[in-house]
C-alpha positions as CSV (number, residue, x, y, z in Angstrom):
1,X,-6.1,-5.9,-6.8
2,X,-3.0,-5.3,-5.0
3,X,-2.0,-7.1,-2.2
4,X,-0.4,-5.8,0.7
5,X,1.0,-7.4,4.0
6,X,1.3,-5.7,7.0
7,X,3.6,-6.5,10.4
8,X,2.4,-4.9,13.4
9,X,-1.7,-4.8,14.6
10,X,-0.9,-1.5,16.5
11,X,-1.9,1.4,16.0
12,X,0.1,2.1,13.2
13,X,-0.8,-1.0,11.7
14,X,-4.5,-0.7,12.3
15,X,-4.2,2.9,10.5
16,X,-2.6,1.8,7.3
17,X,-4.5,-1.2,7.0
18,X,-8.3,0.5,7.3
19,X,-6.7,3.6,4.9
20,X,-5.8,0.7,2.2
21,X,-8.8,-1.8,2.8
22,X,-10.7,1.4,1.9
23,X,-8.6,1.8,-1.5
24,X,-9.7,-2.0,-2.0
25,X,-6.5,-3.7,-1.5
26,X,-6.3,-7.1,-0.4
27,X,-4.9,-6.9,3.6
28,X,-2.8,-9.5,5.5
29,X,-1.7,-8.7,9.0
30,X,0.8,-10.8,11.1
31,X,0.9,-9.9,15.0
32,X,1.9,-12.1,17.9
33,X,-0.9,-10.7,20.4
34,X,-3.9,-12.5,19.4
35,X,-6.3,-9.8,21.2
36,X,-5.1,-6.9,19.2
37,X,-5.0,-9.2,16.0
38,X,-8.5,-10.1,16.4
39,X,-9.7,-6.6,17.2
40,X,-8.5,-5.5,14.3
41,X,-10.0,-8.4,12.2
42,X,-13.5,-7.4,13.8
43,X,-13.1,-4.1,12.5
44,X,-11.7,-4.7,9.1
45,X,-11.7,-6.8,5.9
46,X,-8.0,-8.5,6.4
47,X,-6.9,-11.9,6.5
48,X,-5.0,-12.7,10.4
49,X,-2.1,-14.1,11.1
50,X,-1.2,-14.7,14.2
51,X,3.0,-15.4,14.8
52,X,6.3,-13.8,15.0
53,X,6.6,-10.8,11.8
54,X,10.2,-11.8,11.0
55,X,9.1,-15.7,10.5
56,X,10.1,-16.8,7.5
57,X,6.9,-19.6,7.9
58,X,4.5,-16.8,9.3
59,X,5.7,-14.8,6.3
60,X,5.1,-17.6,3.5
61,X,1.3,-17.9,5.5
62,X,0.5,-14.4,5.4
63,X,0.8,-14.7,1.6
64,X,4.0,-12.5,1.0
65,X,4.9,-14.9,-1.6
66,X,2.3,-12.9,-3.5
67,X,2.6,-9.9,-1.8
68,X,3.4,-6.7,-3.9
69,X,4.0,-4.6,-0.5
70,X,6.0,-5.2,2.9
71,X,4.8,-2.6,5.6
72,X,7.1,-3.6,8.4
73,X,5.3,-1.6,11.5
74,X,5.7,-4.0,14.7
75,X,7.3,-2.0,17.8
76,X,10.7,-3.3,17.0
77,X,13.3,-1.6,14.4
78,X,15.0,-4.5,14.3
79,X,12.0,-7.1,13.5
80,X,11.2,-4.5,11.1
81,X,14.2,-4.5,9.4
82,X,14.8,-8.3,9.4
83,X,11.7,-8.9,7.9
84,X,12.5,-6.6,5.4
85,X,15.1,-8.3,4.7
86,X,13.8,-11.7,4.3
87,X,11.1,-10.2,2.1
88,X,13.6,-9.4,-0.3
89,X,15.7,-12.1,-0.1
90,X,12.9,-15.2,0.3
91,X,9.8,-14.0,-1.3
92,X,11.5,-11.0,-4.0
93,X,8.7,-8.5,-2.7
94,X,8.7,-5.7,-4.4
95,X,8.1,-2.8,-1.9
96,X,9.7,-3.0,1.6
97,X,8.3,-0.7,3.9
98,X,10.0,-0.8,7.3
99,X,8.7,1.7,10.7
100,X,12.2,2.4,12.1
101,X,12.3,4.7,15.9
102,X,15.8,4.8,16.6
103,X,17.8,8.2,15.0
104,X,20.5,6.1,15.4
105,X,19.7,4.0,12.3
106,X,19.3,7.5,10.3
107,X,22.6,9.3,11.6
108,X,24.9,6.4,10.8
109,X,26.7,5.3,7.4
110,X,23.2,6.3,5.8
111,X,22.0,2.6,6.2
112,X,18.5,3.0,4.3
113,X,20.7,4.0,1.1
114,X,19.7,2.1,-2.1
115,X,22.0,-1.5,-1.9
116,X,22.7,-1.6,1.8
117,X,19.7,-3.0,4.1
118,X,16.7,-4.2,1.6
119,X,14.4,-1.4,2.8
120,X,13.0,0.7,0.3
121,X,11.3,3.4,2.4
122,X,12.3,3.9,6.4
123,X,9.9,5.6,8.1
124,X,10.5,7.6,11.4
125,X,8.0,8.7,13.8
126,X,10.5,11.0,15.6
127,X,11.9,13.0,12.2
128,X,7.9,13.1,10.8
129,X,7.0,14.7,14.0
130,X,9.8,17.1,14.1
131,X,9.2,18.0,10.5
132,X,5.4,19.0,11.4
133,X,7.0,21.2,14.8
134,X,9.5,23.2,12.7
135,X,6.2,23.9,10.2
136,X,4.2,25.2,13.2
137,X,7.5,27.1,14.7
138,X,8.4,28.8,11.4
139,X,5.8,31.4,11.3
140,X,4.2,34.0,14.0
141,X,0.5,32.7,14.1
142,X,0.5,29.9,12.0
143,X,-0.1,26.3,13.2
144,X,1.1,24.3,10.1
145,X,2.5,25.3,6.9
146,X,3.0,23.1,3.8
147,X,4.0,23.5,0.7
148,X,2.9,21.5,-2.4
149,X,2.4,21.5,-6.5
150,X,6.4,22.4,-6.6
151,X,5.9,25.2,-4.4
152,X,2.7,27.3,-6.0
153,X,0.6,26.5,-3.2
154,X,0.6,26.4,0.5
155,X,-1.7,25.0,2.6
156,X,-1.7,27.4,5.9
157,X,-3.2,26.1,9.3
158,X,-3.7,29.3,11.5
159,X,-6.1,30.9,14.4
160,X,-8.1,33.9,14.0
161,X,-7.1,36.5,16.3
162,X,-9.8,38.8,17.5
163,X,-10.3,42.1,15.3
164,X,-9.2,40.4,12.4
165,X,-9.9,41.9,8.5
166,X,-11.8,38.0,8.1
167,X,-14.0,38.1,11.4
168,X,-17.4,37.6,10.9
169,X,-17.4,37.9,7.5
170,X,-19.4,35.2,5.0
171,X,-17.5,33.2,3.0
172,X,-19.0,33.8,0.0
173,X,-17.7,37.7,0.5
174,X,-14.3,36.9,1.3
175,X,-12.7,37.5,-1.7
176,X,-14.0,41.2,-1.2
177,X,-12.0,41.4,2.0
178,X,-8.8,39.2,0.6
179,X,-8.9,41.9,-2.6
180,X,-6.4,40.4,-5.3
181,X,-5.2,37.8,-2.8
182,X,-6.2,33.9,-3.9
183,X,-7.7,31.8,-1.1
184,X,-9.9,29.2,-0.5
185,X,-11.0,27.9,3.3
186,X,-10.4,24.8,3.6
187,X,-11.9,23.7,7.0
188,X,-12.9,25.1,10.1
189,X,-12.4,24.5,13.9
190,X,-14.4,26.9,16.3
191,X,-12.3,27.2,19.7
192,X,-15.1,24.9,21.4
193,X,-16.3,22.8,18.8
194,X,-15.8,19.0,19.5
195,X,-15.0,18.2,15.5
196,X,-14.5,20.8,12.6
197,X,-16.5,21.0,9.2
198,X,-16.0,21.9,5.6
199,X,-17.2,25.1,5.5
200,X,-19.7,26.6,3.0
201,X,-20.8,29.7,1.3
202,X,-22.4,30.8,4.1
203,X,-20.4,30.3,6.9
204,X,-18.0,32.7,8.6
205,X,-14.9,32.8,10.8
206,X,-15.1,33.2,14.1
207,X,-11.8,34.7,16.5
208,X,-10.3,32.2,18.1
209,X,-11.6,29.6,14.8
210,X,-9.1,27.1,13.5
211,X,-8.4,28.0,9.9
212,X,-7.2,25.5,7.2
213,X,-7.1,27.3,4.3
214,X,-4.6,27.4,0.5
215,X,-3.1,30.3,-0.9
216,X,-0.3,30.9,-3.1
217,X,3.3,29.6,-2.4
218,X,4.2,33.8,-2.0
219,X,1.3,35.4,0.0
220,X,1.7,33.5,3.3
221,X,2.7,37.5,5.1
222,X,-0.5,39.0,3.5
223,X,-2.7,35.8,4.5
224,X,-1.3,35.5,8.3
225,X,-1.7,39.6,8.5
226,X,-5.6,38.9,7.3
227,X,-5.9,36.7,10.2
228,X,-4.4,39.1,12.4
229,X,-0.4,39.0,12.8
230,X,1.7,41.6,12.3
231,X,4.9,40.6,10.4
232,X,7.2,42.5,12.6
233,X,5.8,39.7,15.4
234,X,8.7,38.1,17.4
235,X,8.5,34.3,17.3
236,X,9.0,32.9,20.8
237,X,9.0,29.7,21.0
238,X,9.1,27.3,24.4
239,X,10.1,23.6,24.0
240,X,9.6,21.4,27.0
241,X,11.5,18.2,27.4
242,X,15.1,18.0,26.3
243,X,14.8,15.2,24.0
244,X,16.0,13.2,20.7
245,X,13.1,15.0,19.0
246,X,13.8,17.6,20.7
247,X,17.5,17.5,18.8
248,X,16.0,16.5,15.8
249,X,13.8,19.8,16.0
250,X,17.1,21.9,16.4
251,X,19.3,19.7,13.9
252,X,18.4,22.4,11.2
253,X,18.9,25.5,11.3
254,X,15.4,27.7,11.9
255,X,15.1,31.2,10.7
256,X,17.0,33.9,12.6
257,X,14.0,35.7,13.7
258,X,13.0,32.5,16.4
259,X,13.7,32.7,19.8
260,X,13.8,29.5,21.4
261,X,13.9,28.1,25.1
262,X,13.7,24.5,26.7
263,X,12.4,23.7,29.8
264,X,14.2,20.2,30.9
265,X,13.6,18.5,34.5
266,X,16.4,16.6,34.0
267,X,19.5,18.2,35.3
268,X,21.7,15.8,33.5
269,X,20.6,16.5,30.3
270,X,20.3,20.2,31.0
271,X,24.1,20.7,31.3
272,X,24.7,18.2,28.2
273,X,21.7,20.7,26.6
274,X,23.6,23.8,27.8
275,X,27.3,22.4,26.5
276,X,25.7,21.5,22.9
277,X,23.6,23.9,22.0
278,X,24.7,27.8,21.7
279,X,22.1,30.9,21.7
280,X,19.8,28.7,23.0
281,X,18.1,29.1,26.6
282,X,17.8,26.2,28.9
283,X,15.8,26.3,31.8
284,X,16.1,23.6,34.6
285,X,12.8,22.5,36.1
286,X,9.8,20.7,36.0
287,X,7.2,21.8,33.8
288,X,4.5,21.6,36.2
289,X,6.1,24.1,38.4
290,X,4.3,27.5,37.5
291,X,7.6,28.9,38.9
292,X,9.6,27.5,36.3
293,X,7.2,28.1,33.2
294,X,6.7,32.3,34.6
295,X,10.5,32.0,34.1
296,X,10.6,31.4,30.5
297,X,8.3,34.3,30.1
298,X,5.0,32.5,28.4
299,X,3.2,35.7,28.1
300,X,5.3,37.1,25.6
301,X,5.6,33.1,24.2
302,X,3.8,32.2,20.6
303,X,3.8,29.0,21.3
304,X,4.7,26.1,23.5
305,X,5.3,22.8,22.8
306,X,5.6,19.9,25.1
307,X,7.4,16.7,24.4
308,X,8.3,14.7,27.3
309,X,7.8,10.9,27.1
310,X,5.0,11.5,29.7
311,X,1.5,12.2,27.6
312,X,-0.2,13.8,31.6
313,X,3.0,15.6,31.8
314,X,2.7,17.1,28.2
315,X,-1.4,18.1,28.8
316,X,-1.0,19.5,32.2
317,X,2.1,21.1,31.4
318,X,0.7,23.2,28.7
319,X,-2.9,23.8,30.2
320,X,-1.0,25.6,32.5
321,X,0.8,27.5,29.8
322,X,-2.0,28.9,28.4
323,X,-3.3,29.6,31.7
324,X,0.3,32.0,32.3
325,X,-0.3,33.5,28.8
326,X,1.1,31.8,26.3
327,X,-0.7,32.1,22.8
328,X,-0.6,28.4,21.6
329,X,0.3,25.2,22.8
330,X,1.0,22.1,21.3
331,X,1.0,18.6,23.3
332,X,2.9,15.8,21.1
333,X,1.3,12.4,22.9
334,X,0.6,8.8,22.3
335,X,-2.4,8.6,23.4
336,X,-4.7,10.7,21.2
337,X,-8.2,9.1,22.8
338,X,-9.0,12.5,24.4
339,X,-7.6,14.8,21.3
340,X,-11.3,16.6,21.2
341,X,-11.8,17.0,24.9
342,X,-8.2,18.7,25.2
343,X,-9.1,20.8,22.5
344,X,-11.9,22.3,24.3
345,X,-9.8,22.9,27.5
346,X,-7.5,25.3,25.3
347,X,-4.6,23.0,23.8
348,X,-3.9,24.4,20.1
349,X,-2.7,21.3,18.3
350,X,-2.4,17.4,19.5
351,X,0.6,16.2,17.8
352,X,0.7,12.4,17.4
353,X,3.9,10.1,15.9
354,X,1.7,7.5,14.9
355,X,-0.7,9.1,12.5
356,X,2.6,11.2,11.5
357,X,3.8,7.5,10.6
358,X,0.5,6.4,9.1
359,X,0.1,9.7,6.8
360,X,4.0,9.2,5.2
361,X,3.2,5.5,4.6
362,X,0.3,6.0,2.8
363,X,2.3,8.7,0.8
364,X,4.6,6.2,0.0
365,X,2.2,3.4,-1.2
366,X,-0.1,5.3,-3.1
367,X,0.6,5.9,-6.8
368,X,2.8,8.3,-8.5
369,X,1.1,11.5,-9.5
370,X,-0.9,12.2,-5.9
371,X,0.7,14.3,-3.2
372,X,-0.6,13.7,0.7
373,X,-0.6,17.1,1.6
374,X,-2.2,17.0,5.4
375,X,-4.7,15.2,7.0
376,X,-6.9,16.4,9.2
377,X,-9.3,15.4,12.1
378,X,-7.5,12.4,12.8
379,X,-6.9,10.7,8.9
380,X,-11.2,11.5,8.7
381,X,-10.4,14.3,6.4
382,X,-7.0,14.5,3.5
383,X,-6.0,17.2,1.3
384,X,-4.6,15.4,-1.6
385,X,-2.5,16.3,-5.3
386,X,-4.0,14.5,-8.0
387,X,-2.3,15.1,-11.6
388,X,-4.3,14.4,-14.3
389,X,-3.0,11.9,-16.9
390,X,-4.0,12.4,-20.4
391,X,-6.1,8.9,-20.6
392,X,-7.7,9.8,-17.1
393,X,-11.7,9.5,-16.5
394,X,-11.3,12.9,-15.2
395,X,-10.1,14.2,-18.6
396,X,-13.2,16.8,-19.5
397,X,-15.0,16.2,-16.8
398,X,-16.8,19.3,-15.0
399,X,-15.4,20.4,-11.1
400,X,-18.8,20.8,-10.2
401,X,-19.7,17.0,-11.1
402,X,-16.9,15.4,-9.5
403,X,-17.5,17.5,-6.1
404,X,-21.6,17.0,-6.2
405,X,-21.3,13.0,-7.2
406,X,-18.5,12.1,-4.9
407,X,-18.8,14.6,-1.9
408,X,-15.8,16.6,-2.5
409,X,-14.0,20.0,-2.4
410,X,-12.0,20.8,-5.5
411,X,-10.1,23.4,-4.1
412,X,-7.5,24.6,-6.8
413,X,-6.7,23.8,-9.8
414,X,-3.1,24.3,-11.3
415,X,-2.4,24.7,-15.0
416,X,1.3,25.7,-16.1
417,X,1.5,28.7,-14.5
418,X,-2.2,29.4,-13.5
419,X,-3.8,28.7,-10.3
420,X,-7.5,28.9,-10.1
421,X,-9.3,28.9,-6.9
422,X,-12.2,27.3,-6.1
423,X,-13.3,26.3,-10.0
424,X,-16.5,24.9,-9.8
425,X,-16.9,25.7,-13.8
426,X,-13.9,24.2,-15.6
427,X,-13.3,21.8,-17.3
428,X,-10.6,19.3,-16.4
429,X,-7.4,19.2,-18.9
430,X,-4.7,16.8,-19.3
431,X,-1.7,18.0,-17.3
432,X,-3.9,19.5,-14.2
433,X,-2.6,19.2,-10.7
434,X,-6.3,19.5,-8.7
435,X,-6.2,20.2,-5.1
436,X,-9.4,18.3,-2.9
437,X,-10.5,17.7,0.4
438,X,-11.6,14.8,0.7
439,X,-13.4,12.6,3.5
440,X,-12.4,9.3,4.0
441,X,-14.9,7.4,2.5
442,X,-14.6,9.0,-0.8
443,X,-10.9,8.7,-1.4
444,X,-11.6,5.2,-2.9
445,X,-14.4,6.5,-5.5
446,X,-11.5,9.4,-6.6
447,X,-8.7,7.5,-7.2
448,X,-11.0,5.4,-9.2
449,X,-11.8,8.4,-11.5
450,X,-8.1,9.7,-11.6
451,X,-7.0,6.5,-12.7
452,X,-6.4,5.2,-16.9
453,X,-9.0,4.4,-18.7
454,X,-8.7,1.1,-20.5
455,X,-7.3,1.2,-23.5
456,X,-10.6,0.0,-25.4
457,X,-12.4,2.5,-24.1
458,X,-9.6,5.4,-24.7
């Protein structure tokens, strides 16, 4: 059993502990608040410690002498760091994981390179965030876009427009409307639904539905223009609040074919906005002035994304952007506690730094050959990348028997070259990459099969 030791009982913390204690690793968690450390202990299987992360004694308590993983998540880049540090230097852990928020610690002298700070993987909450806005900015109609198995596949997030070629339509007839495309649905949202489902056979897609679905790496046109978008759609795009991840968003160049504004109250930064960024609008004003968001011309907007540091600024801001037209809106906030009640009031996507954090950490940690491909429904739901090792349990096993005995969905399976949707009748091969979703609960009983068989039993 590995054991793991965590800094931090927050959020973050919290999060990476319950994904691991599930994955039946052995949990320490260090936190000086002795109310959020015994919360957590109520909740989980961990061993408490209650004391200063970057304490060398604290440390030697918490068992990192025997630790094989460091997650450094406390609020503090620099407690993170220094523990990492001491880690490496007192107790030789083998995995230092360290939660760092400042860019300045990413866009100086490259300090997380290999041989300078004894961090193995830095994690930031700002750049995973932006990464997950530039997928939902980079095409017309589509809420998240990843790519995965080197590129073959891409799992789409995307809302059904009205009159689309998949409305109403049974699943089990959708590859008669799809013709020689290759999809499989994923999950489903409906517009006022308080949690989404993994569809079956029989359900269909609604307009206005949320859509998780995977398709090849080249068909994402022909799969947005089945759900309704047109690819000669302009991309307009409305940021609201001027930012570091605002910057971060921008630091990249984005295709030529989106048009973005930024809404900033602060004239300060507005000017410093206006003097650093070129062919980019900036509007000054608050964005709870209907005034100010008719300016930027939301009815002809995709979709709007608010980002100030202010989570009732962010909600109210864009409820009154859809209310002035505007197709989507994202609010990024800390508090997620009313994600499923916003939902229902018209905001597109809740965009949260935390699970962002948790989601890349867990990446990290777990073993070579599975990609974390997006998580869904708050971390209740995963779409994971398992490759199949030649002495795995898997090895000749049928896709139907894995989904009925563990409650999965195996939805692709890649072979070479050859993608196959949807398989419930092969076999598994040495070599596969297999795409699920998963619930929570049952990623423990998968990694279990997709693991080595002993050798006496090889």
């Amino acid at each position: 059993m590995r054991k793991i030791t965590v800094l931090g009982a927050g959020r973050v913390g919290y999060g990476v502990a319950k994904a691991l204690s599930i994955d039946e690793m052995e949990i320490s968690v260090v936190d000086e608040s002795p109310a959020a450390l015994w919360s957590l202990a109520d909740k989980l299987d961990i061993k408490p410690v209650l004391g200063h992360a970057a304490d060398i004694d604290i440390l030697r308590s918490a068992g990192l002498e025997d630790a094989d993983v460091l997650i450094a998540v406390t609020s503090s880049d620099e407690v993170n760091i220094t523990a990492c540090q001491i880690a490496d230097f007192m107790f030789k852990a083998d995995t230092k994981i360290a939660r760092v928020n400042r860019r300045m610690y990413f866009t100086n002298g490259h300090l997380f390179e290999k041989g300078k700070f004894s961090v193995d993987f830095a994690v930031s909450p700002q750049f995973e965030v932006a990464r997950i806005i530039k997928r939902n900015i980079s095409v017309p109609g589509v809420l998240d876009i990843v790519s995965c198995v080197d590129d073959k596949l891409r799992v789409i997030g995307i809302v059904c427009k009205p009159g689309a070629q998949v409305v109403n339509v049974p699943l089990k007839y959708l590859a008669s409307v799809a013709k020689e495309l290759k999809i499989c649905i994923l999950y489903t949202k409906g517009k006022d639904a308080e949690a989404g489902l993994l569809p079956g056979s029989r359900d269909t897609i609604m307009a206005g539905d949320t859509v998780y679905l995977v398709c090849m790496g080249d068909d994402i046109q022909s799969v947005t223009e089945l759900f309704g978008y047109t690819n000669n759609e302009k991309n307009n795009v409305v940021l609201i609040g001027g930012n570091e991840l605002c910057l971060e968003i921008l630091e990249t160049t984005l295709a030529d074919d989106v048009s973005i504004k930024i809404i900033e109250h602060d004239l300060g930064v507005a000017e410093k906005l206006y003097e650093r960024l070129n062919n980019i609008e900036i509007l000054h004003g608050s964005p709870l002035d209907a005034g100010v968001l008719e300016m930027a011309n939301l009815h002809e907007t995709n979709v709007v994304i608010s980002m100030t540091s202010d989570d009732k600024t962010n909600i109210i801001s864009c409820l009154l952007s859809k209310k002035l037209g505007a197709r989507r809106t994202s609010a990024v906030l800390n508090d997620i506690s009313y994600s499923n009640l916003l939902y229902s009031l018209g905001i597109s996507s809740i965009l949260d730094a935390r699970s962002a954090s948790i989601a890349k950490i867990l990446h990290y940690i777990r073993r070579e050959g599975i990609e974390d491909v997006v998580t869904l429904e708050d971390g209740a739901i995963e779409v994971l990348a398992f490759e199949v090792t030649v002495d795995s349990h898997v090895v000749g096993t049928l896709v139907a028997t894995i989904a009925s005995k563990n409650n999965v969905c195996v939805a692709a399976i890649v072979r070479g070259e050859n993608v196959f949707m949807f398989p419930k009748k092969m076999l598994i091969s040495a070599g596969d990459m297999v795409l699920f979703i998963i619930r929570k609960e049952s990623i423990s009983r998968i990694l279990k099969l997709f693991q080595e068989k002993p050798k006496y039993l090889a």
